[in-house]
PDB file of N, CA, C, O and CB in Angstrom:
ATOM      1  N   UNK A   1     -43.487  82.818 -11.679  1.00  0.00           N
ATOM      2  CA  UNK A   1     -44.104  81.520 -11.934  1.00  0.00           C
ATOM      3  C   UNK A   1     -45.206  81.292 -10.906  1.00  0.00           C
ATOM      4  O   UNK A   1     -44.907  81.650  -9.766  1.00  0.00           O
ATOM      5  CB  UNK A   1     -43.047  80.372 -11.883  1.00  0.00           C
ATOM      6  N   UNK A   2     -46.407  80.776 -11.074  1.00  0.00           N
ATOM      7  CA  UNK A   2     -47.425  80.308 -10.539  1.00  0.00           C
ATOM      8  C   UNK A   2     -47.594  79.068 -10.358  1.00  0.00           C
ATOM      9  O   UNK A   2     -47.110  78.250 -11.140  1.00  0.00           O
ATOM     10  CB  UNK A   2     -48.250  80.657 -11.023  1.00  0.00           C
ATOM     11  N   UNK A   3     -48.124  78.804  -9.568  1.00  0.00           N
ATOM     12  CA  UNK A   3     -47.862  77.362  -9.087  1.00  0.00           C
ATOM     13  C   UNK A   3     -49.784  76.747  -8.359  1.00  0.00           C
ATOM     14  O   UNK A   3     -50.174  76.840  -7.195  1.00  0.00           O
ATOM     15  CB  UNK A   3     -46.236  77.527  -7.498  1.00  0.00           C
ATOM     16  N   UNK A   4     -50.484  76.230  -9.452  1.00  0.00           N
ATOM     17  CA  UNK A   4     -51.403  75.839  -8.845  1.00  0.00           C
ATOM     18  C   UNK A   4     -51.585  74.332  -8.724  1.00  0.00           C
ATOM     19  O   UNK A   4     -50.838  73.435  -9.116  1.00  0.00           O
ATOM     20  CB  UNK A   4     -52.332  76.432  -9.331  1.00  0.00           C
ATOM     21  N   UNK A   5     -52.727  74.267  -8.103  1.00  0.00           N
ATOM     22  CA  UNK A   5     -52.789  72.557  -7.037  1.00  0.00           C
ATOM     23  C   UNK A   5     -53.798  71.941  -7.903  1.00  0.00           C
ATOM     24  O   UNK A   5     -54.647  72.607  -8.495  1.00  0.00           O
ATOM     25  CB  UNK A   5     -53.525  72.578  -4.982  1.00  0.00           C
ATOM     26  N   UNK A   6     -53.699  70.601  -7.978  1.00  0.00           N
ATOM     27  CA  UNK A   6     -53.997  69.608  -9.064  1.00  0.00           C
ATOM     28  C   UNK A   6     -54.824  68.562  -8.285  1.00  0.00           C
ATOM     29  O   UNK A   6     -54.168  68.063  -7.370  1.00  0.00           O
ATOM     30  CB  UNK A   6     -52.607  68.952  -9.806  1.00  0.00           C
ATOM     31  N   UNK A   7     -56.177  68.058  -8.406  1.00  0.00           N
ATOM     32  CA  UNK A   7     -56.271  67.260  -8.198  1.00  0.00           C
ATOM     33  C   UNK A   7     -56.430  65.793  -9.452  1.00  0.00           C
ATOM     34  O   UNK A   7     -56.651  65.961 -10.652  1.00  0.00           O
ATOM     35  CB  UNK A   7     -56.999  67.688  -7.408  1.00  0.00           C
ATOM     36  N   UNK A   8     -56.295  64.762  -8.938  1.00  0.00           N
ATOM     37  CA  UNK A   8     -56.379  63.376  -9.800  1.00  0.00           C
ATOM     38  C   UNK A   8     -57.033  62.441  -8.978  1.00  0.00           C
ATOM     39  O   UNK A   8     -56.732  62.006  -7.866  1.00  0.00           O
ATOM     40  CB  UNK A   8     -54.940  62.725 -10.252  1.00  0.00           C
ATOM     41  N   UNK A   9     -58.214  62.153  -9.907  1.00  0.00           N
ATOM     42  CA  UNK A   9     -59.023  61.153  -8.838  1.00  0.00           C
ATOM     43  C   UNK A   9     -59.372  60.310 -10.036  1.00  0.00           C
ATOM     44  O   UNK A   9     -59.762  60.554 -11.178  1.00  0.00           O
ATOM     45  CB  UNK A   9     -60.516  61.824  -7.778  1.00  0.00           C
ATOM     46  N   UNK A  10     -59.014  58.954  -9.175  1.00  0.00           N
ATOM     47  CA  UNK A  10     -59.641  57.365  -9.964  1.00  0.00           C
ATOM     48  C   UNK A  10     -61.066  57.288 -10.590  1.00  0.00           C
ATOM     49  O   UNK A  10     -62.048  57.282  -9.848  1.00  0.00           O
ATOM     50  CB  UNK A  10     -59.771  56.077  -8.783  1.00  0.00           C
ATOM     51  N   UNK A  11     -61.142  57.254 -11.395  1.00  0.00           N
ATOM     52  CA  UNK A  11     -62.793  57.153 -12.173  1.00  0.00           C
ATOM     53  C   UNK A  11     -62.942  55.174 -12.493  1.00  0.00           C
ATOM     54  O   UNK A  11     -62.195  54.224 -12.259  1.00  0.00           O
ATOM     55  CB  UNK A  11     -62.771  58.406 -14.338  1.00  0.00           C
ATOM     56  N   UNK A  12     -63.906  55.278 -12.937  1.00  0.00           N
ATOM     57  CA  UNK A  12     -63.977  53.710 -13.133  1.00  0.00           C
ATOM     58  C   UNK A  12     -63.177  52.926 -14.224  1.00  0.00           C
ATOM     59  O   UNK A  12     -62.653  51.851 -13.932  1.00  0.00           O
ATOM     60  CB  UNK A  12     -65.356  53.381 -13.418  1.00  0.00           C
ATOM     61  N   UNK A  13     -63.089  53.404 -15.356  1.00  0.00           N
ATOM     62  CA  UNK A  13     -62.405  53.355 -16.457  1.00  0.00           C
ATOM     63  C   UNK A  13     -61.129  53.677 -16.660  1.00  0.00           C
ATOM     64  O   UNK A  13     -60.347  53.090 -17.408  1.00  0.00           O
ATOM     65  CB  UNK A  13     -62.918  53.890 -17.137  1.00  0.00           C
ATOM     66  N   UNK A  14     -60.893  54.716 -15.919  1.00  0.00           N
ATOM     67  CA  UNK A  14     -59.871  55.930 -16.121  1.00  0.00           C
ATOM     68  C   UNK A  14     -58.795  56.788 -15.039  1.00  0.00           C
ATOM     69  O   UNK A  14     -58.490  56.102 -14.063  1.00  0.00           O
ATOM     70  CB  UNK A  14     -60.738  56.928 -16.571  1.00  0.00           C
ATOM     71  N   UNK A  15     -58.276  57.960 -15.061  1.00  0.00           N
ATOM     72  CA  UNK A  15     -57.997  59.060 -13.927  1.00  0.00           C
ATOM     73  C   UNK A  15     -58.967  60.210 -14.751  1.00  0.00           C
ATOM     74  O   UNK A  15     -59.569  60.457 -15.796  1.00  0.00           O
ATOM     75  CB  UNK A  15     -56.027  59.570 -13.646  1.00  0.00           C
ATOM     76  N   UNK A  16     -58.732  60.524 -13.874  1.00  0.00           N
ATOM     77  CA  UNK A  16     -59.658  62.485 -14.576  1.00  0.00           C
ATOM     78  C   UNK A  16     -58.601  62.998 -13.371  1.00  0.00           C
ATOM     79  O   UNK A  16     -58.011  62.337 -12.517  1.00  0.00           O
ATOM     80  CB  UNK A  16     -62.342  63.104 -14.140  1.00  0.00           C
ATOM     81  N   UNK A  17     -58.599  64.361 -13.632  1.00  0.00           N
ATOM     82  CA  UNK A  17     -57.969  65.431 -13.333  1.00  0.00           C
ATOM     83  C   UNK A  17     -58.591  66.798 -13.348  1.00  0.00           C
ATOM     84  O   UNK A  17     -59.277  67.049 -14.339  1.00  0.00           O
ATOM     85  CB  UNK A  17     -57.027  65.403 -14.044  1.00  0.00           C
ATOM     86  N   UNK A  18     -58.460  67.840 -12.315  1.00  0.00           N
ATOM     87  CA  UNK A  18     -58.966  69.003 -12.700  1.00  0.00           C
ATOM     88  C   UNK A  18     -57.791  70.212 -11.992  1.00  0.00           C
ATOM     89  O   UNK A  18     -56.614  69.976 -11.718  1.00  0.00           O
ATOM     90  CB  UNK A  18     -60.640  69.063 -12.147  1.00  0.00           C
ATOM     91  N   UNK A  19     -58.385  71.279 -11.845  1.00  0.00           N
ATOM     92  CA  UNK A  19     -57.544  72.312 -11.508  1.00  0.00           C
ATOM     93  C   UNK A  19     -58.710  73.782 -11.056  1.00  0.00           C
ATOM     94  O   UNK A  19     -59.333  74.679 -11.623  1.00  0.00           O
ATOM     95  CB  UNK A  19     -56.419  72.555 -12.982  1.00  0.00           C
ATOM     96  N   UNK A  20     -58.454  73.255  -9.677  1.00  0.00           N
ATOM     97  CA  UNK A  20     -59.452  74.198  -8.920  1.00  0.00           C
ATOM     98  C   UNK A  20     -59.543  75.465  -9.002  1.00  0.00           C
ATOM     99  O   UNK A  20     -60.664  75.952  -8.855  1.00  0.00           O
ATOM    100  CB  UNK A  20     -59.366  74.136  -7.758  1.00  0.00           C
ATOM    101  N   UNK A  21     -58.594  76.198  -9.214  1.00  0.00           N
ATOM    102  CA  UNK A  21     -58.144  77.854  -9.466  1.00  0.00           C
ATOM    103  C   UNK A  21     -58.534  78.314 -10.987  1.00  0.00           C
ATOM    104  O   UNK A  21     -58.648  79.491 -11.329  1.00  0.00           O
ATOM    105  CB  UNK A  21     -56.278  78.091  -9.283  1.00  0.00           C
ATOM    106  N   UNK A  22     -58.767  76.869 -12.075  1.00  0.00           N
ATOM    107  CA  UNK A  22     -59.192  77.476 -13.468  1.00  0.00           C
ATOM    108  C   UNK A  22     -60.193  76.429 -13.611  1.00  0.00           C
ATOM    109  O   UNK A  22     -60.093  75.223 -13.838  1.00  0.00           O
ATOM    110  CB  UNK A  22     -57.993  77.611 -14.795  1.00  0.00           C
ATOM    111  N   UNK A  23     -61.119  77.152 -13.431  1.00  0.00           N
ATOM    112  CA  UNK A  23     -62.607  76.610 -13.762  1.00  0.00           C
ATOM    113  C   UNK A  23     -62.639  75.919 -15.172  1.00  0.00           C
ATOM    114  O   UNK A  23     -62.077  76.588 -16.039  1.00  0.00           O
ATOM    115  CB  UNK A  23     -63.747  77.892 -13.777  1.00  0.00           C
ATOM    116  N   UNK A  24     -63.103  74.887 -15.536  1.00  0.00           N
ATOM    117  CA  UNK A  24     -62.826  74.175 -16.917  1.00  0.00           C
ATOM    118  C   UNK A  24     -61.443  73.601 -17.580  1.00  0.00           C
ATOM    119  O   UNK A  24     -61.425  73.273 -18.767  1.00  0.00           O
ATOM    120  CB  UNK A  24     -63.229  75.088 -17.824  1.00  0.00           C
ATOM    121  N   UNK A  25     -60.111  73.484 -16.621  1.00  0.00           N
ATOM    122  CA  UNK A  25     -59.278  73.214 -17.020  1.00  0.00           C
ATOM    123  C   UNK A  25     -59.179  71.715 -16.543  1.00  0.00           C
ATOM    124  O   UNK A  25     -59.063  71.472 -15.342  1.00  0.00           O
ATOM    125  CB  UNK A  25     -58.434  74.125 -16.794  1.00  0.00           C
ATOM    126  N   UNK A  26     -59.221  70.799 -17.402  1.00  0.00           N
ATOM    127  CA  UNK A  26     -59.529  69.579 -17.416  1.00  0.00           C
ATOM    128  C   UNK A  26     -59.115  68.722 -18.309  1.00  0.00           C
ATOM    129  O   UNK A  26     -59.382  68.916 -19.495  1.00  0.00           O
ATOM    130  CB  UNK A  26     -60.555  69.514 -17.390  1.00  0.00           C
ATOM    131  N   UNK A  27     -58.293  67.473 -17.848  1.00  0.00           N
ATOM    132  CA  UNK A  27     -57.489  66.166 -18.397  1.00  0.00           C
ATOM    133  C   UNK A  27     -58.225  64.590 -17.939  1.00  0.00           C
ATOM    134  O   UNK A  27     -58.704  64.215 -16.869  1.00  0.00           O
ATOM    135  CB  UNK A  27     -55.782  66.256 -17.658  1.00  0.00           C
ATOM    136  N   UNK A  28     -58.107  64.082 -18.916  1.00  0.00           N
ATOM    137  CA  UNK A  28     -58.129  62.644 -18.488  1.00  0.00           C
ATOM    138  C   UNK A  28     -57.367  61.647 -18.741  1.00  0.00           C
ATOM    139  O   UNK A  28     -57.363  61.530 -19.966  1.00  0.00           O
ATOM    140  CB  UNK A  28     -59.013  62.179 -18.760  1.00  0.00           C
ATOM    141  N   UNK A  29     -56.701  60.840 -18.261  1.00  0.00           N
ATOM    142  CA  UNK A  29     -55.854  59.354 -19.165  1.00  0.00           C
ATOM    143  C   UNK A  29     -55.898  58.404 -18.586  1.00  0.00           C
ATOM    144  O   UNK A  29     -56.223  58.475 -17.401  1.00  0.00           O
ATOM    145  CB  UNK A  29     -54.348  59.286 -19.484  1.00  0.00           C
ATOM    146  N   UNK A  30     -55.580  57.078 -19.199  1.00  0.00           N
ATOM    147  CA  UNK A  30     -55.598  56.069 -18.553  1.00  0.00           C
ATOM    148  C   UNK A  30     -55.133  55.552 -17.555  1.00  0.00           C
ATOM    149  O   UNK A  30     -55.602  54.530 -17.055  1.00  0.00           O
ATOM    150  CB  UNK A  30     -55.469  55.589 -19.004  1.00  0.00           C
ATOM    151  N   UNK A  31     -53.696  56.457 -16.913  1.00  0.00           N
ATOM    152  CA  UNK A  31     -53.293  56.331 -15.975  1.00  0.00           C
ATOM    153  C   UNK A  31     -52.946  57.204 -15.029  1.00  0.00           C
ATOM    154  O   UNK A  31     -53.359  58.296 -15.419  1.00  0.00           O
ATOM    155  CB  UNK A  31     -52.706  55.821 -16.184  1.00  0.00           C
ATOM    156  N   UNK A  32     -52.310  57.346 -13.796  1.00  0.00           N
ATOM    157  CA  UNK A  32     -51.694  58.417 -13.333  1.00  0.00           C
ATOM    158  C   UNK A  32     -51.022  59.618 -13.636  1.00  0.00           C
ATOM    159  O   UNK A  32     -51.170  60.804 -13.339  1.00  0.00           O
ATOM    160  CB  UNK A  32     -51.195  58.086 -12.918  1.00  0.00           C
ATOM    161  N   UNK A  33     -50.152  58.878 -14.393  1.00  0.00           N
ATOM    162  CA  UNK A  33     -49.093  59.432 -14.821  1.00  0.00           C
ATOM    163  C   UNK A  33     -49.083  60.079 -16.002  1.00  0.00           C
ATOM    164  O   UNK A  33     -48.474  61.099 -16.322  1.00  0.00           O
ATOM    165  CB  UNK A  33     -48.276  58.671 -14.821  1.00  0.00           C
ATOM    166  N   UNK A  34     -50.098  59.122 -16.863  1.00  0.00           N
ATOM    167  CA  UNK A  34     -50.709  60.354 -18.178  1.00  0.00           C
ATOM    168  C   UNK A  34     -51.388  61.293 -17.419  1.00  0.00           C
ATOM    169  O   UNK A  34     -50.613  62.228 -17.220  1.00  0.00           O
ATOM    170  CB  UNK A  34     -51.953  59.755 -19.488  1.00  0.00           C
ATOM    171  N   UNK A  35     -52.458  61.493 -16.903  1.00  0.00           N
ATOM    172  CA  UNK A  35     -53.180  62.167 -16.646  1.00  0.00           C
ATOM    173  C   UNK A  35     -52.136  63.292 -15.427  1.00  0.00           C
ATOM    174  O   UNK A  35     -52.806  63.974 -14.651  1.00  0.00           O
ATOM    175  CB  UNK A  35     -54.464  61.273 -16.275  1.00  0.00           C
ATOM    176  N   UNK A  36     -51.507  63.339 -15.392  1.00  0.00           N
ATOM    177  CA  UNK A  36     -50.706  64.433 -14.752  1.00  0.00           C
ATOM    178  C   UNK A  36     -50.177  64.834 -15.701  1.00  0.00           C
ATOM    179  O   UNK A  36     -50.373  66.043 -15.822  1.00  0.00           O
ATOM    180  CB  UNK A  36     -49.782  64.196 -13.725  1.00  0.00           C
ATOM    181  N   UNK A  37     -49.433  64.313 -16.659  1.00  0.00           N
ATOM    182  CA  UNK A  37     -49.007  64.986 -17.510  1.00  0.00           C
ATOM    183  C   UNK A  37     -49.742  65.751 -19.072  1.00  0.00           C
ATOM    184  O   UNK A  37     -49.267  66.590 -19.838  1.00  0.00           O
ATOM    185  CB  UNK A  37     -48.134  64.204 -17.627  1.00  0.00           C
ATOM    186  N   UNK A  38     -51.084  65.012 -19.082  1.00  0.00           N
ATOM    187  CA  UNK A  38     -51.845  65.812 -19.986  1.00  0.00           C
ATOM    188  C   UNK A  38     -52.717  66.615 -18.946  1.00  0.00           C
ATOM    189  O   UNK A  38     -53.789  66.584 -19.551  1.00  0.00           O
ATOM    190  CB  UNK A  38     -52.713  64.912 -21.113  1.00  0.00           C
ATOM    191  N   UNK A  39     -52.996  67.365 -17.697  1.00  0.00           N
ATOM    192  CA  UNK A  39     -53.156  68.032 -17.338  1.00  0.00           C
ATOM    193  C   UNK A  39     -52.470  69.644 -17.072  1.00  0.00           C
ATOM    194  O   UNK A  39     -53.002  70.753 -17.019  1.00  0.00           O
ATOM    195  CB  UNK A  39     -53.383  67.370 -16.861  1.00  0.00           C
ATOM    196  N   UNK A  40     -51.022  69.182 -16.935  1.00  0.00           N
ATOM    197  CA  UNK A  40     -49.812  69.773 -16.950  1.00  0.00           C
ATOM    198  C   UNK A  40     -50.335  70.929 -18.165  1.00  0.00           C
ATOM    199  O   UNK A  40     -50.582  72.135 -18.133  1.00  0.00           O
ATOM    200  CB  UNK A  40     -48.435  68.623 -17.298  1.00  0.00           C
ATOM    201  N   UNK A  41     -50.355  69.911 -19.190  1.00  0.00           N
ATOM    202  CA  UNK A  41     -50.330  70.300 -20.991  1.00  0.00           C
ATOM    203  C   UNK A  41     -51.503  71.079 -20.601  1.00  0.00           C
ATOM    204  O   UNK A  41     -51.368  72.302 -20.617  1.00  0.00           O
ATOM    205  CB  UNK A  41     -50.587  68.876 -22.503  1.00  0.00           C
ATOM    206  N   UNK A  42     -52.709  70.554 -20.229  1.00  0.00           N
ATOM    207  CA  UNK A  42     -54.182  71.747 -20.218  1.00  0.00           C
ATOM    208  C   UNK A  42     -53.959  73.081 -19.766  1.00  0.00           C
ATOM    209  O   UNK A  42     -54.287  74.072 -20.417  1.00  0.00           O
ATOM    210  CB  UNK A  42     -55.445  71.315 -19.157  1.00  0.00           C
ATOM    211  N   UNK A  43     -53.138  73.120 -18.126  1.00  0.00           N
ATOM    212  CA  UNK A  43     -52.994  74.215 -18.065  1.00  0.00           C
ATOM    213  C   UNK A  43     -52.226  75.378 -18.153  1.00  0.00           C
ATOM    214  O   UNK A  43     -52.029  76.326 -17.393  1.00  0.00           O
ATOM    215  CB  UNK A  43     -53.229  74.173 -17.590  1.00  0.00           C
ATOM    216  N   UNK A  44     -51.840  75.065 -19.278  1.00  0.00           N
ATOM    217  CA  UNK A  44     -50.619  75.989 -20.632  1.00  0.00           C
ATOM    218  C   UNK A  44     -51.373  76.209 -21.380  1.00  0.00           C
ATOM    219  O   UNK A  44     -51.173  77.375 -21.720  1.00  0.00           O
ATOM    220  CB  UNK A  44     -49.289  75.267 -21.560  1.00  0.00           C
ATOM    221  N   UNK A  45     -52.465  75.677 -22.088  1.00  0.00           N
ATOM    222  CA  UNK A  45     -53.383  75.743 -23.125  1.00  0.00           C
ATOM    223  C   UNK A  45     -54.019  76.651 -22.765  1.00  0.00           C
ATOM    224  O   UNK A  45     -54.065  77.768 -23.280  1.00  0.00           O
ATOM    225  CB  UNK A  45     -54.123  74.714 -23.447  1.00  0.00           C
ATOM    226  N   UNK A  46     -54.776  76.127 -21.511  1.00  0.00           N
ATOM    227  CA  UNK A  46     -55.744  76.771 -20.725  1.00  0.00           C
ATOM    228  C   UNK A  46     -55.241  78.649 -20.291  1.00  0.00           C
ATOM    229  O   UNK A  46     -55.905  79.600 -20.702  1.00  0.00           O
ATOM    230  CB  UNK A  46     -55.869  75.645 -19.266  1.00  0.00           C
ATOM    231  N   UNK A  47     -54.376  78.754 -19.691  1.00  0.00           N
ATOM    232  CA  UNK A  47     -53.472  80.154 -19.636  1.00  0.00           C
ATOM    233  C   UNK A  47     -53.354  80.744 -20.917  1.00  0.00           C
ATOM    234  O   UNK A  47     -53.789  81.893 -20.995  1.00  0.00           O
ATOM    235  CB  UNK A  47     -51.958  79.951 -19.126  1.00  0.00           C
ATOM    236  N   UNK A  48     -52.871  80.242 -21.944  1.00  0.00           N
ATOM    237  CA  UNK A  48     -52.468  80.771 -23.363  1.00  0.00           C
ATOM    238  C   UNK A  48     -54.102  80.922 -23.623  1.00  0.00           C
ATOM    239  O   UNK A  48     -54.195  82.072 -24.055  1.00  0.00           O
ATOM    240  CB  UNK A  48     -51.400  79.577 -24.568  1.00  0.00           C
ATOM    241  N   UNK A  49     -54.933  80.570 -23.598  1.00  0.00           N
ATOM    242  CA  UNK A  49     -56.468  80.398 -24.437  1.00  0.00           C
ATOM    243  C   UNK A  49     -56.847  81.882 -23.663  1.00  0.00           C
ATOM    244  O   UNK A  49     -57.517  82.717 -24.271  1.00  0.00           O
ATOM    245  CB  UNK A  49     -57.783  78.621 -23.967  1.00  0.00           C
ATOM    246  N   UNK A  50     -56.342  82.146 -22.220  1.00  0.00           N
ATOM    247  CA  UNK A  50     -57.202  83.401 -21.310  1.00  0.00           C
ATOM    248  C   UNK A  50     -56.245  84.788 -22.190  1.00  0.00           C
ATOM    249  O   UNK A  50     -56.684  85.865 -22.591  1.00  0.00           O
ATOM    250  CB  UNK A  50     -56.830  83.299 -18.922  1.00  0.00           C
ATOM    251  N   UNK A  51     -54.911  84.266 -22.265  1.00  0.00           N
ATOM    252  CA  UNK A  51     -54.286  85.329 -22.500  1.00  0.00           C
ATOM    253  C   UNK A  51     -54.237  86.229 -23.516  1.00  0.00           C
ATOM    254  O   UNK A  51     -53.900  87.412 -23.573  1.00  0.00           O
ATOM    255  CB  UNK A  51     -53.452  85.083 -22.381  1.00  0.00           C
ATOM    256  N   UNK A  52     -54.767  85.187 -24.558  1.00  0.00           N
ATOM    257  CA  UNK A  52     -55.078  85.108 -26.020  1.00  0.00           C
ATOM    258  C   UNK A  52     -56.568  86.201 -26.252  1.00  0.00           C
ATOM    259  O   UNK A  52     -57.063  87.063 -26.979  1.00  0.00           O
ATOM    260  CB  UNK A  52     -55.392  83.246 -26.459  1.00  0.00           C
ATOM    261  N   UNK A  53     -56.731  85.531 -25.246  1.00  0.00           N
ATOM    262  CA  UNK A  53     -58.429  86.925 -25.312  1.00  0.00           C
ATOM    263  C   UNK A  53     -58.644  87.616 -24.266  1.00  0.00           C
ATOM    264  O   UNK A  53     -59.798  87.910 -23.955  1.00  0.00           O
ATOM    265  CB  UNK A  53     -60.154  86.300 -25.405  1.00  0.00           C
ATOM    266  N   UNK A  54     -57.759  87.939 -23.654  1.00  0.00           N
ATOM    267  CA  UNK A  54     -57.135  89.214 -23.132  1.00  0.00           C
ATOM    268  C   UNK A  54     -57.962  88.883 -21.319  1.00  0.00           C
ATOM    269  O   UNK A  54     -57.885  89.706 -20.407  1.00  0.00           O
ATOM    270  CB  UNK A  54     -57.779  91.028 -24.309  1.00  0.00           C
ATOM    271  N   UNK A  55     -58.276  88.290 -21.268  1.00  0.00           N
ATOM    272  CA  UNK A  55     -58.768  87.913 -20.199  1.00  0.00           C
ATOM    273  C   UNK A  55     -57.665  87.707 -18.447  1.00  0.00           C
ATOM    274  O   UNK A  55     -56.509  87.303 -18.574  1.00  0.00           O
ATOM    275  CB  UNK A  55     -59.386  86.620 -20.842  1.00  0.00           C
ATOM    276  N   UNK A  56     -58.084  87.955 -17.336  1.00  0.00           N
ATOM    277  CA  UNK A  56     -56.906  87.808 -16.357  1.00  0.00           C
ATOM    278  C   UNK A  56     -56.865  86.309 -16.173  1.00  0.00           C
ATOM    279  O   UNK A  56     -57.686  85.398 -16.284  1.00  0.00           O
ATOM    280  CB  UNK A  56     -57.098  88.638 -14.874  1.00  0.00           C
ATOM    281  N   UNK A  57     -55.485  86.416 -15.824  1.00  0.00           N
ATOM    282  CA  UNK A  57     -54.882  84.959 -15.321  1.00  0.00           C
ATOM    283  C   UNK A  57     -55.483  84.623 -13.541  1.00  0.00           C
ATOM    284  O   UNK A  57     -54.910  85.301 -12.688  1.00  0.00           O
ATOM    285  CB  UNK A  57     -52.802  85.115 -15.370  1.00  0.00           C
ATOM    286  N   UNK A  58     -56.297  83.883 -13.164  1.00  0.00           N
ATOM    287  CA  UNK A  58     -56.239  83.373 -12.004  1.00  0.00           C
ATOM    288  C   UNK A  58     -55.467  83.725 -10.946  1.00  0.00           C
ATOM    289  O   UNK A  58     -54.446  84.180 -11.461  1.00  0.00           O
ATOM    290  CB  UNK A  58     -56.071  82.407 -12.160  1.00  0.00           C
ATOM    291  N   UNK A  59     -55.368  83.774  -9.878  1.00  0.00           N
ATOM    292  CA  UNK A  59     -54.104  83.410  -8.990  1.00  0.00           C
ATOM    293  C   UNK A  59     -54.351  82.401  -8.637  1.00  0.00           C
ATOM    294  O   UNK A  59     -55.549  82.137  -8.531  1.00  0.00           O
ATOM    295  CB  UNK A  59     -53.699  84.136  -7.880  1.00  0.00           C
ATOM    296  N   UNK A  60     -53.310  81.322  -8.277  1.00  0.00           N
ATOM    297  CA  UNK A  60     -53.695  80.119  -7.794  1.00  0.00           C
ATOM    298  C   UNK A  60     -53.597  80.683  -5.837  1.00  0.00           C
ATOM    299  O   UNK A  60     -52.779  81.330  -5.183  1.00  0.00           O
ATOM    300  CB  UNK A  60     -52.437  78.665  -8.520  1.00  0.00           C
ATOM    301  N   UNK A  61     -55.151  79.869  -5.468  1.00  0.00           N
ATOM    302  CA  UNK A  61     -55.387  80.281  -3.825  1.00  0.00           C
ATOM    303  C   UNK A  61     -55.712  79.019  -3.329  1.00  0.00           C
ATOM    304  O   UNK A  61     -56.200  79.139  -2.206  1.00  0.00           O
ATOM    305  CB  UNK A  61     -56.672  81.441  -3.410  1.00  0.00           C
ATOM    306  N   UNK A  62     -55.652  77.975  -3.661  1.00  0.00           N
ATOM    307  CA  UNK A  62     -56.624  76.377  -3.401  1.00  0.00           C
ATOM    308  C   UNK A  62     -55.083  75.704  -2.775  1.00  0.00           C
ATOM    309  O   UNK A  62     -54.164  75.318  -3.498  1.00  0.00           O
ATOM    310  CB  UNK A  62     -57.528  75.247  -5.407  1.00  0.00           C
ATOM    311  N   UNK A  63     -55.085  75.683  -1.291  1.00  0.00           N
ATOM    312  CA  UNK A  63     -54.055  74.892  -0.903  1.00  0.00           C
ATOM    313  C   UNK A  63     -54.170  73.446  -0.300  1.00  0.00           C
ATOM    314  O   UNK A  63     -55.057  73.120   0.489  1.00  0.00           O
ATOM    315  CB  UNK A  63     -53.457  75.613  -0.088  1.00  0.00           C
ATOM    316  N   UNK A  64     -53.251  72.678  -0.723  1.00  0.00           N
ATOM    317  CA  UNK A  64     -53.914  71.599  -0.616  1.00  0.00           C
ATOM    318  C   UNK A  64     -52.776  70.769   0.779  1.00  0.00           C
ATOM    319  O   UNK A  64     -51.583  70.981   0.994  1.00  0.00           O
ATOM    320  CB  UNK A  64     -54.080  70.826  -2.345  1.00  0.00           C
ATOM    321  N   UNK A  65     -53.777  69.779   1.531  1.00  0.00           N
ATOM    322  CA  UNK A  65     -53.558  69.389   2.551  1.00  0.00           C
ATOM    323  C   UNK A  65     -53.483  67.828   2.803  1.00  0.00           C
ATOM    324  O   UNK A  65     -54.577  67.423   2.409  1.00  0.00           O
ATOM    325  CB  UNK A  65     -54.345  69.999   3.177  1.00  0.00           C
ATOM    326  N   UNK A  66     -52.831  66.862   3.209  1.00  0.00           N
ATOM    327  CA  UNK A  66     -53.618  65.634   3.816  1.00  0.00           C
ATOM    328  C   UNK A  66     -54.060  65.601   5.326  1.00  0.00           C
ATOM    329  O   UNK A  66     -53.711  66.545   6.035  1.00  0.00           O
ATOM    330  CB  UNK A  66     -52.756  64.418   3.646  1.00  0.00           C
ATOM    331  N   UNK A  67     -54.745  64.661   5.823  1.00  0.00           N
ATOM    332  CA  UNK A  67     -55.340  64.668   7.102  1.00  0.00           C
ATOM    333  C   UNK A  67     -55.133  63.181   7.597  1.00  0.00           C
ATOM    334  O   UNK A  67     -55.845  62.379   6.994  1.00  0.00           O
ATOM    335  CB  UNK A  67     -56.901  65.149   7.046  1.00  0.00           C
ATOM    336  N   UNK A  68     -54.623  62.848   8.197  1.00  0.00           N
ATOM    337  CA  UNK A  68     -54.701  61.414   8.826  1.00  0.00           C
ATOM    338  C   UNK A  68     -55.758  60.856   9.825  1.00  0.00           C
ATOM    339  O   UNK A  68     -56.237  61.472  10.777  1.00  0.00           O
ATOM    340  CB  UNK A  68     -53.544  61.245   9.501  1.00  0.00           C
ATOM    341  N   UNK A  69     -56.053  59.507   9.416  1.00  0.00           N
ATOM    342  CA  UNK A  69     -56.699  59.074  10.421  1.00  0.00           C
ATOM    343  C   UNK A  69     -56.353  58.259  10.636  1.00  0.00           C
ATOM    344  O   UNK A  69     -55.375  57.828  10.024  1.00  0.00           O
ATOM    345  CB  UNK A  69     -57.676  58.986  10.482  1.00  0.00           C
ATOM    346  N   UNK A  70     -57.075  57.410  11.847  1.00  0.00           N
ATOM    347  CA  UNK A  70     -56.979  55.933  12.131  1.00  0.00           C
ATOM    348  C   UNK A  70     -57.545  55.095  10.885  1.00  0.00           C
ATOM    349  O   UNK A  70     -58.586  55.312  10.265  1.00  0.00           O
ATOM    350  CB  UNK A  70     -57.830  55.570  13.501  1.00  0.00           C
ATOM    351  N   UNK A  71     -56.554  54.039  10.665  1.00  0.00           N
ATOM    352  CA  UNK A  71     -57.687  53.294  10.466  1.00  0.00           C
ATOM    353  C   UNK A  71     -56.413  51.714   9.491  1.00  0.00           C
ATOM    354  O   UNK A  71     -56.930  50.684   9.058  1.00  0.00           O
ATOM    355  CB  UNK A  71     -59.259  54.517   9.283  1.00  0.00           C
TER     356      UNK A  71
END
């Protein structure tokens, strides 16, 4: 199992979502919680769509961190 890192960032309207390790694998929903979970869904699609045309699977390498500050 592979395990890649997700980001979800607030848009004005919306969330959007992407997935740094698969270039074009991309969700949006109205909330958090959709949008994690129709991202989830993209990148199954997204894997099945590479595998399907024989193409390699990614490795996921994008590790993700927080950083604190003051404030």
């Amino acid at each position: 199992m592979k395990r890649y890192a997700i980001v979800i960032e607030k848009a004005p309207n919306n969330f959007a979502a992407y997935v740094p390790d698969l270039p074009g694998c991309v969700a949006t929903g109205a909330t958090f919680e959709e949008t994690e979970r129709e991202v989830r869904e993209a990148i199954e699609f997204h894997l099945e769509g590479l595998r399907e045309d024989g193409l390699p699977i990614p490795e996921p390498v994008t590790r993700v961190d927080y950083s604190e500050v003051p404030g």
